[in-house]
C-alpha positions in Angstrom: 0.7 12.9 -9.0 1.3 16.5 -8.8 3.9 16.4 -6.2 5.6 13.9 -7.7 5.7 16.2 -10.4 6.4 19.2 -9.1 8.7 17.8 -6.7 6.7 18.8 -3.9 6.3 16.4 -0.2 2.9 14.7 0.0 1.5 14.7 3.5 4.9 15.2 4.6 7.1 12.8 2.9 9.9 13.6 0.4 9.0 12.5 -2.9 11.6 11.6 -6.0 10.6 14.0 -8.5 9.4 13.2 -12.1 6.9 13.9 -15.2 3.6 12.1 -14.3 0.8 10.9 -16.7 -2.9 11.0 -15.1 -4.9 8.3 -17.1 -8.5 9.3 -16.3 -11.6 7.5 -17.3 -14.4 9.1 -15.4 -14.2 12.8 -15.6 -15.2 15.2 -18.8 -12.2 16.7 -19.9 -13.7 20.1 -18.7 -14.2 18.6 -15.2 -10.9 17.1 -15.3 -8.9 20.2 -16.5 -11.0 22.7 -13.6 -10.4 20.1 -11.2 -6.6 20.0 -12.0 -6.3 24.1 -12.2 -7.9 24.6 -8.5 -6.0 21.6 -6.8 -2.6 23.2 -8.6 -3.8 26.9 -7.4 -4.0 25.2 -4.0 -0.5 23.3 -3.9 0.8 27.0 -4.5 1.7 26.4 -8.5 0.9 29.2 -9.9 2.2 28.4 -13.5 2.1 24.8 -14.6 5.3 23.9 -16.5 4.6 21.9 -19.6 6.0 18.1 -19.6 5.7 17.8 -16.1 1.8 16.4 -15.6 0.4 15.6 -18.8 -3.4 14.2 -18.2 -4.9 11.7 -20.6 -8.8 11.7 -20.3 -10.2 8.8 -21.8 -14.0 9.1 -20.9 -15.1 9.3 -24.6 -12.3 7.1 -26.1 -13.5 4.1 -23.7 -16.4 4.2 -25.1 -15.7 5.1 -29.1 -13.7 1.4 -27.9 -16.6 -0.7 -26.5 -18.6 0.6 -29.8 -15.8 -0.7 -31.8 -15.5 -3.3 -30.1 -19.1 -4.6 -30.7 -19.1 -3.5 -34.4 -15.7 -5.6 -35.4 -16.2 -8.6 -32.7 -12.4 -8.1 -31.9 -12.2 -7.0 -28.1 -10.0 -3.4 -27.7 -7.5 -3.9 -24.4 -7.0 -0.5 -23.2 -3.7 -1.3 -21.6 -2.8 -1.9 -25.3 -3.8 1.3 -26.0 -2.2 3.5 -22.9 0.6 2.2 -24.2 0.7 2.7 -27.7 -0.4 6.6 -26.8 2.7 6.6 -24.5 5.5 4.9 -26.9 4.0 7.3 -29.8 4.4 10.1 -27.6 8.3 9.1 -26.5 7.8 10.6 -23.5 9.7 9.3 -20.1 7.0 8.9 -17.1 7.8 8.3 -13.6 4.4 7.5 -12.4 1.4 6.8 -14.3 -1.8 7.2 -12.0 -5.0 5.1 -13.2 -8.2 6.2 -12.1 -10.5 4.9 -11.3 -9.6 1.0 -11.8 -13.2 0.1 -11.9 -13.1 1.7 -15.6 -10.5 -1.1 -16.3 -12.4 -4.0 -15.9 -14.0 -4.6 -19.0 -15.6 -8.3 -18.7 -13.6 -9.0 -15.4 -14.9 -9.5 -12.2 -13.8 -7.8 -9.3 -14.7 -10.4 -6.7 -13.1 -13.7 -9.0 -9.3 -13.8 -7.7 -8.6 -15.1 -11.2 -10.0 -12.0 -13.3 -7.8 -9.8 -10.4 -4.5 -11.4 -10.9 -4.8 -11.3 -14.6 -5.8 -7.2 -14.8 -2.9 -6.9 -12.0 -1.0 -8.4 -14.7 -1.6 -6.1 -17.0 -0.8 -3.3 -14.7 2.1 -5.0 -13.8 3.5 -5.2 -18.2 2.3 -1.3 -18.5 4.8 -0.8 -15.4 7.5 -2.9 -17.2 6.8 -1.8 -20.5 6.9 2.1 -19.5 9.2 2.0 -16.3 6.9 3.9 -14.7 5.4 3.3 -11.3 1.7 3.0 -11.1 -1.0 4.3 -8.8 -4.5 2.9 -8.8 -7.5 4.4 -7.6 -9.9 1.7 -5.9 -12.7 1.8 -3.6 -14.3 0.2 -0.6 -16.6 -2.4 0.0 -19.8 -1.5 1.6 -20.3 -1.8 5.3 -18.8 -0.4 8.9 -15.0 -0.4 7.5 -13.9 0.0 11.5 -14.6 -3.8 12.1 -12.0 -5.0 9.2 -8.5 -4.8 9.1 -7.6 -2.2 6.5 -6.3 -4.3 3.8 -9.6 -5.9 3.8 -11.5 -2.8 3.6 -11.1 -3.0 -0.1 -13.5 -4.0 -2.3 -13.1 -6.9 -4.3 -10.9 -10.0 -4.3 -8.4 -10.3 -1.8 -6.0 -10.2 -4.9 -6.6 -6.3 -4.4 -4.7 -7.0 -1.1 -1.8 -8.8 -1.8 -0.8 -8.0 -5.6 0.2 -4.1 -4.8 3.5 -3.0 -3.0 2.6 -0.2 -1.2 -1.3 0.2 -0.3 -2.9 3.6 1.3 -5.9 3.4 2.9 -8.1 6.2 4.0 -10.6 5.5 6.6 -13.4 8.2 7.8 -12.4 8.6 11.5 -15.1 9.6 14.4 -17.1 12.6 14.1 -15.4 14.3 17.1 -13.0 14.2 15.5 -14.0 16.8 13.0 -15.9 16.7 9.8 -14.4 14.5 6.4 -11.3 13.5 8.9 -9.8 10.4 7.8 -7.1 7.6 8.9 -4.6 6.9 6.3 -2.5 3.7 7.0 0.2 2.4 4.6 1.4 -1.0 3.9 4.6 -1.1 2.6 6.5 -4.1 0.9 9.7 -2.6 0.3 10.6 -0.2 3.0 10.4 0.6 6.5 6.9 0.8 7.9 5.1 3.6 8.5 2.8 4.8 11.6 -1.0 5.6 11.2 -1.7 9.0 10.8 -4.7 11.5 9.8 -5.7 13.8 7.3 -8.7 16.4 7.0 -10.3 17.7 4.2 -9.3 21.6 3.5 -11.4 21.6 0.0 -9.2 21.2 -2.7 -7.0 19.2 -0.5 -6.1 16.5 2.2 -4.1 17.5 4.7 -2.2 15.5 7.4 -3.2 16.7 10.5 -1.1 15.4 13.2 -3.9 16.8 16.0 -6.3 14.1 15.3 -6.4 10.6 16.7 -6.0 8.4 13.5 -7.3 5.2 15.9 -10.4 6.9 16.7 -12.5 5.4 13.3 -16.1 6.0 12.9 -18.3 3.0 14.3 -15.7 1.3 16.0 -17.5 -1.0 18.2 -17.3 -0.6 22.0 -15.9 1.5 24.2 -12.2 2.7 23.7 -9.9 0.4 25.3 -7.9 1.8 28.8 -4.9 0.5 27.3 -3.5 0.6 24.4 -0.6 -0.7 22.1 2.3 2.6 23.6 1.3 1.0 27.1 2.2 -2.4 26.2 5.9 -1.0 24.3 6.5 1.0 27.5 6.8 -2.8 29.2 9.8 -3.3 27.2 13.5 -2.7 28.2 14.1 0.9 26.8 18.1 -0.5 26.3 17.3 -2.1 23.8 18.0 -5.5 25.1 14.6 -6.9 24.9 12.0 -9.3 26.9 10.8 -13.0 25.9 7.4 -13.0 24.8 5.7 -15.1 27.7 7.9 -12.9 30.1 6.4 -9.9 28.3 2.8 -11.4 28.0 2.5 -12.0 32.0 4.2 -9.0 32.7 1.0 -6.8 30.9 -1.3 -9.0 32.4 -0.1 -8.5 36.3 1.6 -4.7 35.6 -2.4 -3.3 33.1 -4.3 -5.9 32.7 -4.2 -7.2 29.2 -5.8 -10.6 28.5 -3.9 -13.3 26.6 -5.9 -12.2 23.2 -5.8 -8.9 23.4 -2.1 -9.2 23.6 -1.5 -10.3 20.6 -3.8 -8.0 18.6 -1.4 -5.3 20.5 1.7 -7.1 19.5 0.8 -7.1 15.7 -0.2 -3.7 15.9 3.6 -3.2 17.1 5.2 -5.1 14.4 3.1 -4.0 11.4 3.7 -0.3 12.5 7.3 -1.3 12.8 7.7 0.3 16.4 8.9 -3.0 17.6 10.9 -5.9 16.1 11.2 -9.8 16.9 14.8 -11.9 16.8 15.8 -15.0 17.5 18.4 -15.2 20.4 19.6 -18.6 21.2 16.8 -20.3 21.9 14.4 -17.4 22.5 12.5 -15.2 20.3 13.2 -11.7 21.5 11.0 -8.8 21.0 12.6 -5.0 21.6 11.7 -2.0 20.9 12.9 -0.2 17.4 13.9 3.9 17.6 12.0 5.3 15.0 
């Protein structure tokens, strides 16, 4: 929120700058303010410029709303009321962050994909009603997280999974590889994917930390494979013309090794990262690799 505010990159990435309402619902307001002051301090803004991150802490007001609520039998939406605070207030936001989402439940259930798609809902009007993006806060399921794929890591309904355009997940990697070190892979409906990477926790802030191996998650089962998906790309033409997929499946099984199964685990990995792309050609499907 504050980059997008202050027009400054996050982990790296150019952002489009613009004013930012933060919508919290689990700090005090104390807590919150502090906790805003020393991450600001941090990012190297000294002076924060009025209109440009406004915060709205609604600890206390949930639950003046849940009493209410109970007193007068007619149930209080908070969505309703974000947005009547926001169209009273006639201010323009960009991004409206929500945090954390569990706060937003009310009666729902998190794991009933019906009571998911109908809070996305109502995320999705506040966006259309206030033309601002929004940014949930969510958290994972219990467990080893290293055995799932990362959409699935998320607690919940698989709703959680598909409703959201862009989804950031941030995965503790292995203790070697440093303490509070974490894998952050995005899933992107709109735009061009984006490779894994890895962050580390330099108190306020997280960091992207290009060092680290953002594969390397803590508990991953087994021993680390001696090839991995770069070995299989290296297979392909580097001209750009590209290779069948049964040519390029027993070409990695005679050239490293790879069994039938394991190839296509390495082949998905390509394609979700975007590092490789698929086309018909003729009769063939063609894979080749992309220039990133």
């Amino acid at each position: 929120g504050l980059s997008v505010a202050y027009g400054i990159p996050f982990w790296e990435h150019e952002i489009e700058q613009g004013r930012v309402l933060y919508v919290d619902m689990e700090l005090d307001e104390e807590d919150l303010q502090y906790r805003a002051n020393w991450i600001m301090r941090a990012m190297g803004i000294e002076r924060p410029i009025p209109g440009k991150f406004d915060v709205l802490p609604l600890r206390k007001q949930l639950n003046q709303w849940r009493r209410k609520s109970r007193s007068t039998g007619r149930k209080i939406d908070p969505f309703d009321e974000i947005t009547k605070i926001i169209t009273k207030s006639r201010n323009k936001y960009a991004l409206i962050v929500l945090d954390p989402l569990y706060k937003f439940l009310g009666d729902r259930n998190e794991n009933d994909a019906g009571d998911m798609a109908d809070l996305f809902a109502d995320i999705d009007l506040l966006s259309t009603d206030t033309g601002a993006g929004i940014v949930l806060g969510v958290h994972f399921s219990k467990g080893n997280q290293a055995l799932k794929e990362a959409i699935d890591r998320i607690s919940g309904s698989g709703v959680f999974a598909r409703d959201p355009d862009s989804i950031l997940t941030m995965t503790p990697l292995d203790e070697k590889q440093g303490e509070f070190t974490y894998q952050v892979e995005v899933r992107l409906r709109k735009f061009k994917p984006l490779r894994k990477f890895a962050v580390r926790w330099e108190e306020p802030l997280m960091v992207r930390d290009d060092t680290l191996d953002p594969d390397d998650l803590k508990g991953k089962a087994g021993r680390k494979a001696e090839y991995s998906s770069n070995d299989l790309k290296s297979l392909l033409p580097g001209d750009g013309s590209g290779m069948k997929r049964d040519d390029w499946k027993s070409l990695a099984a005679e050239k490293i090794g790879i069994k039938p199964t394991r190839f296509s685990d390495l082949v998905n990995e390509l394609l979700q990262n975007g590092e490789i792309e698929k086309k018909q050609v003729g009769r063939y499907v063609m894979y080749s690799v992309v220039n990133l």
